[in-house]
N, C-alpha and C positions, 0 to 999 in steps of 0.2 A: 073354652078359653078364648078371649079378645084378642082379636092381633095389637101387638107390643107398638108400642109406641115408636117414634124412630131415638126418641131419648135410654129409653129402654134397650132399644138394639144397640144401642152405642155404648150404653155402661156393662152393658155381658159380654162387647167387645174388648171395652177396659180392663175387664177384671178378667180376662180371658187374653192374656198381651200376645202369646203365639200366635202364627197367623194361621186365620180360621176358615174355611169355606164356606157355602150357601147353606151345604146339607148340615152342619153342625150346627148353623145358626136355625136353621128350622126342625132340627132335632130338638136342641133348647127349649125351645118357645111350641114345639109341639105343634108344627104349621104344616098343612098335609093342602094339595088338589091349588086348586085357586087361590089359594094364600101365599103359597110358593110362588106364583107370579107376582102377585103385591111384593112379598118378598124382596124379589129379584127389582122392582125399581125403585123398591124405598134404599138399597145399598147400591144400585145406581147414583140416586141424588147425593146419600153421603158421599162418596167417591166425590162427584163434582164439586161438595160444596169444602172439601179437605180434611173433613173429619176419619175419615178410613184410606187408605194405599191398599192398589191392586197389586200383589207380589206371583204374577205365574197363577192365574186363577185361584189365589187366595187371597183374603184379604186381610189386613189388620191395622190396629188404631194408629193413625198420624204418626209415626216418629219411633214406633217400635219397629223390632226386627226377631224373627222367626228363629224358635230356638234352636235350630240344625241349620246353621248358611254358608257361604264360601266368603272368606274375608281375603283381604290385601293385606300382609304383613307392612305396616310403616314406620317411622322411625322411634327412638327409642326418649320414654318424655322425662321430663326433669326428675321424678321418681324412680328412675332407673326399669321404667317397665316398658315393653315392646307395645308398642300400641298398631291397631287395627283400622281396617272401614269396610264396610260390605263393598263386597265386589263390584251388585250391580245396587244401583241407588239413584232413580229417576225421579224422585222430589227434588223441588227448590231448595228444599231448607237444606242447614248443613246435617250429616248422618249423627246419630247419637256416637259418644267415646265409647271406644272400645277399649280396653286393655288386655294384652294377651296373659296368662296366666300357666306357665309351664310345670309342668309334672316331673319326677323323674324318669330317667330313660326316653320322652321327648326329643325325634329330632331339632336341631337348630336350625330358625326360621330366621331368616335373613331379610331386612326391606326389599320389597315387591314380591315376596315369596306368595302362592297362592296357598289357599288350605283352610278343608273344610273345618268348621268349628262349632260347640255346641256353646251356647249363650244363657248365662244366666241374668237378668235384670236386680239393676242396682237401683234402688227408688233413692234419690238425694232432695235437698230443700232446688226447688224450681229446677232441677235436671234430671237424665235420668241418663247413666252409662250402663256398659256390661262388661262381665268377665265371661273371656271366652278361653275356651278347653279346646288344645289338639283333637281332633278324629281323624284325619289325615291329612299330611301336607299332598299337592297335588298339582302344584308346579312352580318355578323357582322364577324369579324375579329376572329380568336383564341383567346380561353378565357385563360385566364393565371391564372394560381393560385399557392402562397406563401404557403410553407411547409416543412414538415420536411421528409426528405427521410427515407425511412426504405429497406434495403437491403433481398431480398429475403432470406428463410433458403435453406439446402443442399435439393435438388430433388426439388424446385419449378422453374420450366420451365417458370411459367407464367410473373415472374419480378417482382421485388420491388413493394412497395408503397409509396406514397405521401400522407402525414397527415396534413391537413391544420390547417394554425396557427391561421385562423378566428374560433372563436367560434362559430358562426352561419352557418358556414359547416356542411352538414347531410351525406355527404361522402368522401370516399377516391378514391385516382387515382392509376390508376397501370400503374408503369414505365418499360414495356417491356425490356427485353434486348438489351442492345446495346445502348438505348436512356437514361442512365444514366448519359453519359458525363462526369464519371470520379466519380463521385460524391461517398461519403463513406458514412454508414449508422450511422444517428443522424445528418446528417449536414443541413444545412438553403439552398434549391433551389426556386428558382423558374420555373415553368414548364407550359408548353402550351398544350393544348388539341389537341390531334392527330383522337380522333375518340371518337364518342359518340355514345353509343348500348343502344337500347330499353332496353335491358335486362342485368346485368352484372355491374361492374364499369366500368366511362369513363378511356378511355388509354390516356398518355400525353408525354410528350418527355422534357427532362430538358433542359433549354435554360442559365442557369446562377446558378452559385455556390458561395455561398454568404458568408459561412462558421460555426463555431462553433455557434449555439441560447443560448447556455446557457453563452459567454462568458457577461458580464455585461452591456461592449459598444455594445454590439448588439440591444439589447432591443431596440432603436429605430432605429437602421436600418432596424428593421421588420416593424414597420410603415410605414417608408420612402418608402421602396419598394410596402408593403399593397397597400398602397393610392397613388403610384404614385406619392411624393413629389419630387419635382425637387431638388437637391444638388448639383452637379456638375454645373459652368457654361461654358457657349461655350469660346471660345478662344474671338472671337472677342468682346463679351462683357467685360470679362478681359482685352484685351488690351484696350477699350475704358476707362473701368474704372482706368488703370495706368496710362492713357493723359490727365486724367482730373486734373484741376488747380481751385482753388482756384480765383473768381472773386474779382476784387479791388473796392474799397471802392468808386469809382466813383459813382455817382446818388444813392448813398445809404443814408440814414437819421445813424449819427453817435449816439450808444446809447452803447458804451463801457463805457458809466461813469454812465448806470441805473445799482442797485444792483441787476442784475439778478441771480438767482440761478438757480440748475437743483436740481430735488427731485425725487430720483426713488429709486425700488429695491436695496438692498445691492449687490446685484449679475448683475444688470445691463449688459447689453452688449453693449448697447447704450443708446446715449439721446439726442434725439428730441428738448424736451421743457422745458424753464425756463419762472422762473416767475418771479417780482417783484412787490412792491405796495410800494405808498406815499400817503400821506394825500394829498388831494385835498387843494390847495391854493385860490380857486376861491372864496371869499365872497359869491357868490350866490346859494353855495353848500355847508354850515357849517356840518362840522361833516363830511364829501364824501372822497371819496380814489379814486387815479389814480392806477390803475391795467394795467400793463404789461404781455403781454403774447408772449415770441418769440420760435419762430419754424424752425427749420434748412430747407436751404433754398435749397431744394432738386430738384427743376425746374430749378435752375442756373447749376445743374452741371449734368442731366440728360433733356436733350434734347428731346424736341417729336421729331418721325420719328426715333431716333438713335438705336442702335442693345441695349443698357441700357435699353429702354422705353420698345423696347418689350417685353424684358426678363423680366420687372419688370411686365409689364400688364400678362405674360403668367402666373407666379407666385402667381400675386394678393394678396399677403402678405407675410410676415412670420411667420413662422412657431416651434414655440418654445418646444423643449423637457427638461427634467432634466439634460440633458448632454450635449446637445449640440442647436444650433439654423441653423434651412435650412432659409436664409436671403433670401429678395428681389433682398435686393442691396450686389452685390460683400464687401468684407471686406473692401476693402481702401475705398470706400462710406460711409459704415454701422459704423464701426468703427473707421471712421478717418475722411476723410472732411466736412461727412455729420452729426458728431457728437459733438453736442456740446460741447467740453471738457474745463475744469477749468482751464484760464488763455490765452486762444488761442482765434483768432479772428477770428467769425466764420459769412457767411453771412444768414441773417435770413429771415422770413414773420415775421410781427412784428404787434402789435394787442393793441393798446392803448383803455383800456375803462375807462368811467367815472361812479363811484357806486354814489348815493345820502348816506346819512348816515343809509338808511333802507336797503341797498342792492340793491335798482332799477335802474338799468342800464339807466343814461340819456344821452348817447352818446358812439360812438368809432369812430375809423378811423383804417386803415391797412396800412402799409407800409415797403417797401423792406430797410433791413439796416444790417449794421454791427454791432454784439455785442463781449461780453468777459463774461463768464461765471465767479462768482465773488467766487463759493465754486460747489464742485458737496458730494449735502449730501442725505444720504439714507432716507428711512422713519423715521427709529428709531434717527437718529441725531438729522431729525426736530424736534422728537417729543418732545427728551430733552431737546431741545433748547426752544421749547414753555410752555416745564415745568420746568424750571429757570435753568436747568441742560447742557447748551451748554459745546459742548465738542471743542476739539484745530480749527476743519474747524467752526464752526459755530459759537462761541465765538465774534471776530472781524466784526459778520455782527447782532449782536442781538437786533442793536435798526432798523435794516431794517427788519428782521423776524417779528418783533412786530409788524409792520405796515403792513407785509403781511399776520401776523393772524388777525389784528383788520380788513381790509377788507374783511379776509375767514368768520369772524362772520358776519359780515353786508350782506354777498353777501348769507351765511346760511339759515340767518334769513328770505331775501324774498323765498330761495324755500323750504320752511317750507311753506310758505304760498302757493306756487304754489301746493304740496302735489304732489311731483312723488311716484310713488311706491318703497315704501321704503323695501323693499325685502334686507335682510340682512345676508346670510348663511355662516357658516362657509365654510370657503377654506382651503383645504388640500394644504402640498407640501412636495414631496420626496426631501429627504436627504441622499446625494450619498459620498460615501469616495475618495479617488483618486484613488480607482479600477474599480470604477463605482459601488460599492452594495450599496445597501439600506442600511442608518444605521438609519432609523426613517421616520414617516409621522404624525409631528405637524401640528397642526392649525395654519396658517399665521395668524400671529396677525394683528389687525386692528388699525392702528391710529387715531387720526384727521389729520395727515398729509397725511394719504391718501384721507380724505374726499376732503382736501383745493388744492390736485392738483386735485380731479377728478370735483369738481365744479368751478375751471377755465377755466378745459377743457371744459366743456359744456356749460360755456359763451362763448367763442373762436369758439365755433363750432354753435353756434346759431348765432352771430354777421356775421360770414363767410355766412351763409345760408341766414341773411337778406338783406347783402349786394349784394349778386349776384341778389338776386331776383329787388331791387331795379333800378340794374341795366341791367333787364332781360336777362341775363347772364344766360345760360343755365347750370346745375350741378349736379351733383348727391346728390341727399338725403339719409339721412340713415331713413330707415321705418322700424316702428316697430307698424303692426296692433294691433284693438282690441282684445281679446281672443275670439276662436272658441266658437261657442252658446251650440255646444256639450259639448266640456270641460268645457266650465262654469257652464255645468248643471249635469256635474259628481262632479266636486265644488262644487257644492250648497249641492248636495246629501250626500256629505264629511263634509261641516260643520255643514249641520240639525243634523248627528250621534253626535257633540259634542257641538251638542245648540247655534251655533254660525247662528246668519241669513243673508242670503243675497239678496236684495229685488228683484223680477223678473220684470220683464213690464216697465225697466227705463234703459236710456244709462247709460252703465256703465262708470263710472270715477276711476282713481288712489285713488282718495280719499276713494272711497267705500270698494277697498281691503285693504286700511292703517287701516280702522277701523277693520277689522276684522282679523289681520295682531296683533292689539293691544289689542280685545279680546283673541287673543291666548298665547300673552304673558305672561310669567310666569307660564304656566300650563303644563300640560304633554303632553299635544296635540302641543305644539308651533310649534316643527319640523317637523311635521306633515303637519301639515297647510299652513307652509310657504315652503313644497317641493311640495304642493298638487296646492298653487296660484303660483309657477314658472311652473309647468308643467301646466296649465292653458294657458299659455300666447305662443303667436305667435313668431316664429324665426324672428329676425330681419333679412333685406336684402338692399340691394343697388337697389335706381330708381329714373330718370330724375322727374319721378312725386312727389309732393309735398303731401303725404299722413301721413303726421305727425306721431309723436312719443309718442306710449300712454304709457309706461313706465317710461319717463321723462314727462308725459304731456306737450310737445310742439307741437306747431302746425306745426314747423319747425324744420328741424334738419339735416345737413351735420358734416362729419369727414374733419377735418382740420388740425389738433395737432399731427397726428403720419404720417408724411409721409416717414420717412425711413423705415419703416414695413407696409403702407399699401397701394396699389396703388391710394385707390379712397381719397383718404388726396391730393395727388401729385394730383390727375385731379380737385380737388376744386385751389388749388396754382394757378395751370396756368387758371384757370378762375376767379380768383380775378386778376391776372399781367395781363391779356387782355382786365378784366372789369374795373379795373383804372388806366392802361395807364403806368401799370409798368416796363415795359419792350418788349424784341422782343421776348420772350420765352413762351410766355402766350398762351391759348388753340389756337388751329388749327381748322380753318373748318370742317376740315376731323371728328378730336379727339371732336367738338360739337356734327357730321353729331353721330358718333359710341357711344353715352354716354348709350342706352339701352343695344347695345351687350356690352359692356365694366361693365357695370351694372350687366345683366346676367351672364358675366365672372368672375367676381370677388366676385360675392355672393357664386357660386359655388366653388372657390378656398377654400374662407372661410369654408365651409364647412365640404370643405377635410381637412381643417388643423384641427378642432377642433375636429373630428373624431379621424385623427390621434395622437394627443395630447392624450385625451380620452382614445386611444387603448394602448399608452404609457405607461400610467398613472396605467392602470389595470395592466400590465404584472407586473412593477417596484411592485404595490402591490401585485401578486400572488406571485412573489418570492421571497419577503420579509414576507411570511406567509407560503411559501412550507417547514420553517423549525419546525411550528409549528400545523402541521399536527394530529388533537385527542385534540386539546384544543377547550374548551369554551368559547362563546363570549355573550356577551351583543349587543343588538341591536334592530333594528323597520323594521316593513316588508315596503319596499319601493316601494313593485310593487304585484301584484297580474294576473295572466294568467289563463290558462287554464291549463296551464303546469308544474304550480307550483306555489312558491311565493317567490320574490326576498328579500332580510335581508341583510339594510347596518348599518353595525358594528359600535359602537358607538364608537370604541377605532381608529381605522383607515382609518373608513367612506366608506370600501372598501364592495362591493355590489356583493353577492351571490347567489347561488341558491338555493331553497329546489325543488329538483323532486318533483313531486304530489305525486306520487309512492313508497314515502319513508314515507307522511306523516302519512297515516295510513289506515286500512284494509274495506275500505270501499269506495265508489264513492262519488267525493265530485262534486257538482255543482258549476258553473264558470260563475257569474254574471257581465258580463264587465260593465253595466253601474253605478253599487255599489260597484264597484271594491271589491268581494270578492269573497270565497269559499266557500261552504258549506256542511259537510257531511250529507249522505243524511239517512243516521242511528241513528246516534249520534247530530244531528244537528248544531254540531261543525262550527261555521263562524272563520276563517281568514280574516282580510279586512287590507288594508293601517293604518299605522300610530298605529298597536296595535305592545304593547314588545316582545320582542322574544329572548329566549336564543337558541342556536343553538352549536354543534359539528362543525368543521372545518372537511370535509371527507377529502379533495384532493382540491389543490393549482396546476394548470398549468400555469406555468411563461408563456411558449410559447405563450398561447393562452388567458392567462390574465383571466381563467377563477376559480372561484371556486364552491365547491361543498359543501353545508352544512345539517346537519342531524339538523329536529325542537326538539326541546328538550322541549320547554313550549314556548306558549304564551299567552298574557295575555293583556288585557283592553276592551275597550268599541271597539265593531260593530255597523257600519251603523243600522238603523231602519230605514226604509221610511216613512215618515209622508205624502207621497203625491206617486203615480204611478206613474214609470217613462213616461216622457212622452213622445206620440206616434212619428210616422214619421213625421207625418202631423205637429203638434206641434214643433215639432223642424225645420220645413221649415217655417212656418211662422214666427219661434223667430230669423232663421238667415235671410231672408227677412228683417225683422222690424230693426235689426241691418244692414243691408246693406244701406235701406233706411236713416237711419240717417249717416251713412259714407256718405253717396254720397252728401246728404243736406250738414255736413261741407264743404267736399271739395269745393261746391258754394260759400259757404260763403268764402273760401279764395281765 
């Protein structure tokens, strides 16, 4: 055999795109003794002339990359996919795309994350990218941490520091010289870890300058950053969302002459859904109401596949502060086409059900249509209007409200009988001036107008779940498990202390914590009880599985009703348009194949939104209490540690801390599964749920935290009437509870 031409070396390169070494190249070609040397400087010259790259004594063609490499985790691209780049990459040119590609059970890889990956080659017209596959992740990207800068004093060589604005921080960073990037002391950075010492504070280097923390609008742009909430959107999803048009009333069911209304917050930003209701005309339903339920029809103007859908799935909801809201959907979506607004004709999902006169649902159907919102009226409108008092919008529609309160009672009265857990706590809400201060934190008052939109919304979202499954229509469920065996058994231990019983050795049902929900009623233990059966209870989440909702006690249960805030609303739409034949926008192969990742994605979003809300929520209240610093408050201890015991204030609901170390001159013992304290002198118990008046020491807006000195408290401590019970005993009680989930699940 001739030795190969160097065109020839180069196309068994081609066609061979892993990278290859000398020996396999003269294995090939069958090159033994002195040809090996030819060899060796005819893949010299390629090298030089850029037809091949040296990778670590192997070689391969220009611009490819070896199927086993170490990538950089980078950010994430308009397709909603995490994109890559080899680690090392000593060409000029740019590296080929990479796209990462996760599996399930997949760590989550975070930009700058390192990890090895296997590459598969994507051949395109004049490109060429790859899909790379987890083999192991193998180390994590720079850690970044929110703070507030502190500028070194005269003679400190060592550099500033960084005070983080997370309260659960145990230290600080030190910003060397040089790596301050301008930045002046008290202002808002963000900063990245440069070096981590066994011994010492870690060093970091400021990467972003955010600005003044105390100005008022800031408060939640420390979230935003904290938790990584997306704000800004990319260009091209703006431009997509300024081409979108409004769809014609072709193949739509015309329902501009039902009296629909929208009912939401006064402060609203958008709205989704209206409702309306008639008396049932059917003879064979006396006393029945036809209930309307429509929903802006957010699948017609955000496309699967589109640079919209990504951004909306990468987001996974929105995200609501006091001041402001980080949206799904761009504004001309959110606010404008995809909002139902009073007078406008808007395209819908449209949801006709039929109640009997008891409330019991004996039919629905769904359907894509056109409406016209007939009033957009707040809570408090309704509420007038349902108590003879309509005001100028609700006035000309009140013999149609009548008919939508007489089916909110009928529709009441069956889930009274269903018995969800009726968990009822007060809701706080900050009240901002137009400087952005706190000027109060009321109780959001509670109507029945907000009962009657939240229990059509959970017929709407039941009827959605029955119908896809009917039509084995794959979709996301919302689950919301039993309560953990452990908590329920620090529950039981919480209501033995105040005589309340709750029976062991039997599935628990909604109904079991209603009654004792109603034993606590009217007593001084109430909020107690009922903070002690919500921390009880499992996070809801997002899953293709059918694991019912024990909260609402249903068996079934999908979000349908808000899909301009939340994405898994938009992925139930387009798989009712696919499961009845409503259109060409309805779920994708693809968007069935992804509904667990898509699941796992947006449970997680959720998360971070409600964290960040939460962390909101605290700052707005520390620095609406930093000016009364040495007052007294009233309040219930709401947590109990090792480390002290938390006290949320009866006046502003806002949640502090007492140090142990402040309470008093002796050790006190730290019983986690009696949730209390005990000194070990004096035999003083702290537990949950007893009075406490308390000093205000110190309010940090920044950090949302406060600091309180115990001044008295006072009521009834746990007493055990039974020993907590062992390991053993608690794996057999969540066993015995698993075994009966798994039985339901059979049965559905």
């Amino acid at each position: 055999m001739s030795f190969p031409s160097k065109a020839e070396i180069l196309a068994w390169i081609n066609e061979n795109p892993h990278s290859v070494g000398k020996r396999e190249i003269a294995r090939a070609f069958n090159l033994k003794g002195a040809d090996r040397v030819v060899l060796k400087q005819v893949l010299r010259e390629l090298e030089q002339e850029g037809a091949v790259q040296r990778r670590r004594r192997r070689l391969g063609n220009a611009g490819h990359l070896p199927p086993v490499t170490v990538l950089v985790a980078g950010e994430i691209d308009a397709g909603g996919d995490l994109t890559a780049r080899p680690k090392d990459w000593d060409s000029a040119e740019a590296p080929p795309e990479i796209h990462y590609v996760p599996r399930k059970g997949d760590v989550a890889l975070a930009p700058g994350d390192r990890f090895l990956a296997k590459l598969r080659p994507v051949e395109e017209p004049n490109a060429l990218r790859y899909e790379a596959r987890l083999i192991k992740k193998i180390g994590s990207g720079p850690r970044r941490m929110l703070g507030i800068y502190r500028a070194p004093g005269k003679g400190n060589r060592e550099g500033g520091r960084l005070v983080s604005v997370d309260k659960r921080a145990d230290r600080e960073w030190i910003i060397p010289p040089g790596a301050e990037a301008g930045a002046q002391d008290g202002e808002l950075v963000e900063a990245e870890a440069t070096e981590t010492r066994r011994m010492g504070l870690p060093r970091g280097r400021v990467v972003e300058r955010i600005g003044d923390p105390g100005a008022p609008k800031q408060v939640s742009l420390i979230a935003i950053h904290q938790h990584d909430i997306p704000l800004d959107f990319p260009d091209a999803v703006l431009a997509e969302a300024e081409a979108a048009a409004l769809p014609g009333a072709a193949g739509r069911e015309d329902l501009r002459a039902l009296p629909l209304v929208t009912i939401d917050p006064a402060d609203a930003r958008d709205h989704d859904d209206a409702v309306a209701a008639l008396p049932d005309d059917d003879p064979a339903n006396p006393g029945g109401h036809v209930v309307w339920v429509a929903i802006a029809d957010v699948a017609a103007l955000v496309p699967p596949g589109s640079a919209l859908d990504a951004e909306a799935r990468r987001r996974g909801n929105s995200t609501y502060f006091p001041d402001r809201v980080a949206p799904m959907l761009p504004e001309r979506l959110s606010a404008d086409l995809c909002s139902l607004m009073p007078g406008q004709d808007r395209p819908c999902m449209a949801l006709r059900m039929v109640l009997d006169a008891e409330g019991n649902k004996r039919g629905h159907r769904f359907c894509r249509g056109v409406m016209r919102s007939h009033a957009a009226l707040s809570y408090e409108a309704a509420q007038a209007a349902a108590d003879g008092n309509p005001g100028p919008e609700a006035a000309p529609l009140a013999g149609h409200l009548g008919a939508l309160w007489a089916a909110w009672r009928a529709a009441w009265a069956a889930r009274s009988r269903r018995q969800p857990l009726d968990l009822d706590l007060p809701e706080r809400r900050i009240t901002l001036n137009a400087a952005g201060e706190v000027t109060g934190i009321p109780i959001r008052e509670r109507f029945d107008a907000h009962r009657l939109i939240e229990e059509f919304m959970i017929l709407a979202n039941v009827a959605a779940a029955e119908t896809l499954e009917a039509h084995r229509r794959p979709l996301l469920y919302r689950v919301h498990e039993e309560p953990d065996p452990e908590r329920l058994e620090m529950l039981r231990e919480t209501l033995e202390a105040v005589g309340i019983p709750l029976a062991r050795g039997q599935v628990l049902r909604t109904r079991d914590l209603n009654r004792v929900l109603e034993s606590a009623a009217g007593t001084e233990s109430q909020e107690m009880v009922h903070m002690q059966v919500l921390r009880a209870q499992q996070q809801a989440y997002y899953s293709p599985d059918a694991l019912g909702h024990f909260g609402l006690a249903l068996p079934r249960y999908a979000h349908f009703t808000s899909p301009i805030r939340r994405y898994a609303d938009l992925v139930v739409h387009r798989a009712l348009i696919a499961a009845l034949g409503l259109g060409a926008d309805g779920q994708t192969a693809e968007e069935a194949a992804a509904l667990r990742e898509t699941a796992e994605a947006i449970s997680r979003t959720e998360r971070r939104s409600m964290e960040a809300e939460r962390d909101t929520v605290d700052r707005y209240v520390a620095a609406y209490m930093a000016e009364r610093e040495g007052a007294e408050f009233e309040g219930r201890i709401s947590g109990v540690g090792r480390f002290g015991v938390f006290v949320k204030l009866a006046e502003t609901g806002a949640d502090g801390l007492v140090p142990i170390s402040t309470i008093g001159q002796e050790y006190f013992r730290h019983d986690p599964e009696a949730g209390t304290l005990t000194g070990e002198r004096s035999g003083r118990v702290l537990a949950m749920g007893m009075h406490a008046r308390v000093r205000l020491v110190e309010a940090v807006p920044v950090t949302g935290g406060l600091l309180f000195e115990l001044l008295e408290a006072t009521g009834v401590a746990p007493r055990r009437k039974h020993p907590s019970p062992s390991g053993k005993a608690r794996k057999v009680e969540r066993g015995r509870i698993a075994r009966a989930r798994n039985a339901r699940r059979k049965r559905r």
